[in-house]
Each structure stands twice: as C-alpha cells, then as structure tokens.
C-alpha positions as CSV (number, residue, x, y, z in Angstrom):
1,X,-0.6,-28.6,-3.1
2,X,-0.1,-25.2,-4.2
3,X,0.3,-21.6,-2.8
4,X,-3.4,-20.7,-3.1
5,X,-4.6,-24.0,-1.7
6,X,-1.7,-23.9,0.8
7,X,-2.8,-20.2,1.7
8,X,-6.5,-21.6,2.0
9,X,-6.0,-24.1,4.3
10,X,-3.5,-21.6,6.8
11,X,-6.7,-19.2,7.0
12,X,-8.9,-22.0,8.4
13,X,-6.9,-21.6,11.7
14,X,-8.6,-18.3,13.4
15,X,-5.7,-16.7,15.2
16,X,-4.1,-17.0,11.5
17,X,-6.7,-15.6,9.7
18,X,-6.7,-12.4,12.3
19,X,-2.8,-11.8,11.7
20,X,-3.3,-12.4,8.4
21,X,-6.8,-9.7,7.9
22,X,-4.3,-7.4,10.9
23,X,-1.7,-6.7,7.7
24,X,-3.9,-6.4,4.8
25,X,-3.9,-2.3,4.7
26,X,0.1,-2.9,4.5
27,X,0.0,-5.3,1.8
28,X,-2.6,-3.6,-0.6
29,X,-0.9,0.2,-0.1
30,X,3.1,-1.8,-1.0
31,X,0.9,-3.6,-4.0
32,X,-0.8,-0.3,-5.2
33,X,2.7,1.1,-4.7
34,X,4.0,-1.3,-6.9
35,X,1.0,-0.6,-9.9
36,X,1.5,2.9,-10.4
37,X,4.6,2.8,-10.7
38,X,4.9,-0.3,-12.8
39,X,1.6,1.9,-14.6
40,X,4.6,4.9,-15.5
41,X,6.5,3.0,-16.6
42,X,9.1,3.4,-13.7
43,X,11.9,0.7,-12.6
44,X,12.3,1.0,-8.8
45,X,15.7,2.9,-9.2
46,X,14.2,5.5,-11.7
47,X,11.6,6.5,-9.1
48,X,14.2,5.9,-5.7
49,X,16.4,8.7,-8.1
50,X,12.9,10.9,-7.8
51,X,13.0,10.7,-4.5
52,X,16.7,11.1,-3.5
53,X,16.4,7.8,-2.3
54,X,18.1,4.0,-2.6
55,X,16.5,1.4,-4.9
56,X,16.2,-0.7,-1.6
57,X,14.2,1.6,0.0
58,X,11.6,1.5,-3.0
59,X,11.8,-2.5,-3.1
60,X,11.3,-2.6,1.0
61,X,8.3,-0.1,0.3
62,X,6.7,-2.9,-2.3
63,X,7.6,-5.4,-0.5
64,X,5.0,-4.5,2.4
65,X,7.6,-5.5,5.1
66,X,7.5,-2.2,6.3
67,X,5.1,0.4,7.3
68,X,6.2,3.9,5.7
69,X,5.1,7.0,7.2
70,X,2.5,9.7,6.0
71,X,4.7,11.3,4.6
72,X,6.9,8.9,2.7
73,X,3.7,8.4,1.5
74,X,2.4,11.4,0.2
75,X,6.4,12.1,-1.4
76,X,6.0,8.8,-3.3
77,X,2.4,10.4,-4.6
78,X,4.1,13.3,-5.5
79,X,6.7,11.8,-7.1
80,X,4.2,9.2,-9.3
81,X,2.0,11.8,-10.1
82,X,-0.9,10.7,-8.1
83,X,-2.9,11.9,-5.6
84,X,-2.9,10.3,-2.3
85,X,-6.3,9.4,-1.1
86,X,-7.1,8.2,2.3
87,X,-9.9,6.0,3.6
88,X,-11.7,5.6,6.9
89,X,-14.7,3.4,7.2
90,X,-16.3,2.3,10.7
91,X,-16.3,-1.5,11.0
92,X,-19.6,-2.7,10.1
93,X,-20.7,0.9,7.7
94,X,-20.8,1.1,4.3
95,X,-19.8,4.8,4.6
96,X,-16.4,6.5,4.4
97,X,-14.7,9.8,5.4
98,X,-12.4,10.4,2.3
99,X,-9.2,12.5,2.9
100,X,-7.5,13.8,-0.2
101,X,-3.9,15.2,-0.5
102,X,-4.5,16.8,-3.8
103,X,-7.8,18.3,-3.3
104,X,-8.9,18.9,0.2
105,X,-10.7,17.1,2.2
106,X,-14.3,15.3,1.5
107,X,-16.4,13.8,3.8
C-alpha cells in the first residue's frame, strides 16, 4: 500500500477526517510558503538572512508544524516580494471578504 492509498483509507474514519480538514489552512499557507520562495529562486537560508532569522525557523515555517503569526506572515511577504492576501468565506457561501496587505482592503 502506498501513502496516497494509505492516506485514503485514514480519512474513511470521521473523527480523522475532521483533524485532518481542522489543519488544512496550516498546511496550504507552509506549502504556498514553500512555492514562492522555491518560485525566487530562494534556499531557506537565503530568505531566513532576509529576515534576520535562522534557517530552522524558515524550515519550521514550511513544514506547517507551527502556526506563525500575522505578522511573521506579512514580513515573509515582504521579504518574497509578494503581497499577502487574506481570505474569509462563510461556510456554506461562495462569497469572500478579501483583505489585502499591499493594496487595501476589498470586500
């Protein structure tokens, strides 16, 4: 069996699925994270010197094990040249209040 069929037959089990669907926004802001600055060209120590930073902050960062704050968040924008956009979407809706840190805000 592999990892995806492994993975497959974890989310059958309902309480697993839930924990699993609980740390998605975690695991898809470390993995977008990781793309941009994979997309610059950046090793993690080159951008943990742009932030004054260890290389083992950036990999725990990536590695989704940890939650940063907002503002960790908008200084690793800043530092990747990218604009921090956040989304809020009621359950259910297809619409979305859209905050932008470059930009203002949009609704």
């Amino acid at each position: 069996m592999n990892w995806k069929e492994y993975k497959q037959q974890l989310l059958k089990d309902p309480a697993v699925r839930r924990e699993y669907e609980a740390l998605e926004p975690e695991y898809r802001l470390a993995a977008a994270l990781m793309r941009l600055r994979l997309a610059k060209g950046l090793t993690q120590e080159q951008l943990a010197e742009r932030l004054h930073t260890k290389q083992e902050s950036i990999a725990r960062l990536e590695s989704g094990s940890s939650l940063p704050s907002l503002s960790t968040v908008k200084k690793v924008a800043e530092a990747l040249d990218a604009t921090l956009e956040i989304y809020l979407r009621p359950r259910g809706k297809s619409g979305a209040m859209v905050v932008r840190e470059k930009g203002g805000r949009k609704g």
